[in-house]
C-alpha positions in Angstrom: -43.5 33.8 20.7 -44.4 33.4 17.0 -43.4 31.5 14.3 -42.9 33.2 11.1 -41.2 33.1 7.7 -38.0 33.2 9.0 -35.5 30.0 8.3 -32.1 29.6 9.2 -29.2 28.8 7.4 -27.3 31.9 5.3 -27.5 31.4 1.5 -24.6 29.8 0.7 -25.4 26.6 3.2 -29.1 26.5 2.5 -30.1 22.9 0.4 -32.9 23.6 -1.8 -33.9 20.2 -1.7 -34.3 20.6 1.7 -37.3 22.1 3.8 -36.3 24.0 6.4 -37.9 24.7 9.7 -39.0 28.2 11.1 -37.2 29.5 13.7 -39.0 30.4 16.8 -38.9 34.2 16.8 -39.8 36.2 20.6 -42.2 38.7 19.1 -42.5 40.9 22.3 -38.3 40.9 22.3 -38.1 41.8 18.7 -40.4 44.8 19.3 -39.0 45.8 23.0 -35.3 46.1 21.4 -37.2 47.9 18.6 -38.5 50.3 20.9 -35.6 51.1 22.5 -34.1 52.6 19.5 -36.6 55.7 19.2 -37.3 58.6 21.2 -40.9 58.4 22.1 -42.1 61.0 19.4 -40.3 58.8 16.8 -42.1 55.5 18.0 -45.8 57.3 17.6 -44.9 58.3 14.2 -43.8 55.1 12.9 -46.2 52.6 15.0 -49.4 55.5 15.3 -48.9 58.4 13.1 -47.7 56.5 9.5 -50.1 54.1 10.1 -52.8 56.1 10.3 -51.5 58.0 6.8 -51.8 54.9 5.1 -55.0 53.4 6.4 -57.2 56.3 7.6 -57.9 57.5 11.1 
């Protein structure tokens, strides 16, 4: 699990005087449920293929 940039609270209830902790965020759940939206040739052009566009083989 990681912790990232992500805070809780919606807009309207956050206190800017406040500093908020970062939520504890499951990495490998966020990308399982992630993969489970694509057919496989759609996951290797969004996590391999569009990559590679952008950075070079």
């Amino acid at each position: 699990m990681g912790e990232g940039p992500h805070t809780g609270g919606t807009p309207a209830s956050r206190d800017p005087q406040r500093i908020e902790p970062y939520l504890t965020i499951d990495d490998g759940l966020s990308l399982t449920r992630f993969t489970e939206q694509l057919s496989p040739s759609h996951l290797r052009h969004v996590l391999v293929d569009n990559p590679a566009t952008l950075y070079g083989p």
